[in-house]
N, C-alpha and C positions, 0 to 999 in steps of 0.2 A: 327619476329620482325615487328613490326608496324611502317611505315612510318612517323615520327615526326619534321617537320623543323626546332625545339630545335634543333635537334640534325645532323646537316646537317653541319656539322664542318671540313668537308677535302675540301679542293681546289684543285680541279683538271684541270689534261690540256685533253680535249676529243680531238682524232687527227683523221683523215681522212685518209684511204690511197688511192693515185692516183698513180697506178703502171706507170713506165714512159718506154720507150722500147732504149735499149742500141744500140749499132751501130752494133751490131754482130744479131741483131733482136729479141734477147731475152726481157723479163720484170722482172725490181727489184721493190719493194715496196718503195715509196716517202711517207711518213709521213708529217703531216701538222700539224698544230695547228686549230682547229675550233672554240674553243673558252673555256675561262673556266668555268667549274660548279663547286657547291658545291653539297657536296654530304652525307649522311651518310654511314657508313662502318659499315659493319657484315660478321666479319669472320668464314669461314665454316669448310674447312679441309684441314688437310697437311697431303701429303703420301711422300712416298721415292722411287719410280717404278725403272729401271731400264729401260734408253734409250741407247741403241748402246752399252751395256755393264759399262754404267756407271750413277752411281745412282743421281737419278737427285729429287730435292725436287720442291714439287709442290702443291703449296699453290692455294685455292677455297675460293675467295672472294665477299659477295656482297654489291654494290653501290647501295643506292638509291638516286633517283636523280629528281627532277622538271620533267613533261610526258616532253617528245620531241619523235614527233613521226617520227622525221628524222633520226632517229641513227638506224643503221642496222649493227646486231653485225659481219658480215663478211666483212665490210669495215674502221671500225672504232673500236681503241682503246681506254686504260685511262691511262694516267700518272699520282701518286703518288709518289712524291719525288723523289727519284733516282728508282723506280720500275713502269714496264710496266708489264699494266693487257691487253690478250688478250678475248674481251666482246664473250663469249660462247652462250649465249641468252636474250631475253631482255623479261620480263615479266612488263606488264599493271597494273598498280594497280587500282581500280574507288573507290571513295570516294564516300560515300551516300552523296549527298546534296540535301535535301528538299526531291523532291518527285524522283528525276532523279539523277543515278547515276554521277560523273565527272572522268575524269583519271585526278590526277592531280600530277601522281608520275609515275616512271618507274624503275622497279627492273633490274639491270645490272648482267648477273649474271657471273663473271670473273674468269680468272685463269692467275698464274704468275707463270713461270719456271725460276729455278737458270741459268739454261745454255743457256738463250737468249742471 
């Protein structure tokens, strides 16, 4: 699928995580808001695996999205309506312009479990 700002039609929430550390010294996951993008959506695959003995559905989705080459997909997620994608890898897209290529897109490449 070719990257095309026509069609960059979902609103999303990109969130940040800052693990915070509990009073027993442990760390949970703090989610944030960073800010929203839009994005285009290309759906990839959905299997049915079996986690802990129960069958859990799991949906492979990808986002593209304006480059930001701040988003590093072990610390930051995407919100889609009621559904959180956790971002698996982030590929660069560069656009030929003129004589030199530009990034001016970033392929998000996500996955979203029922049993989050």
């Amino acid at each position: 699928m070719t990257a095309t700002i026509g069609f960059m039609d979902r609103r999303l929430s990109l969130q940040k995580n800052t693990p915070t550390t509990g009073e027993a010294g442990g760390t949970k996951p703090t989610w944030s808001e960073v800010k929203k993008i839009w994005a285009q959506r290309a759906d990839k695959a959905s299997t049915e695996p079996h986690e802990a003995d129960q069958q859990v559905n799991v949906s492979r989705v990808d986002y593209i999205i304006h480059f930001d080459g701040q988003i590093k997909a072990a610390t930051y997620r995407l919100v889609d309506g009621a559904d959180i994608y956790d971002i698996q890898g982030i590929v660069e897209e560069p656009v030929q312009h003129g004589q030199f290529p530009r990034l001016r897109f970033s392929r998000l490449h996500c996955l979203l479990k029922d049993n989050q």
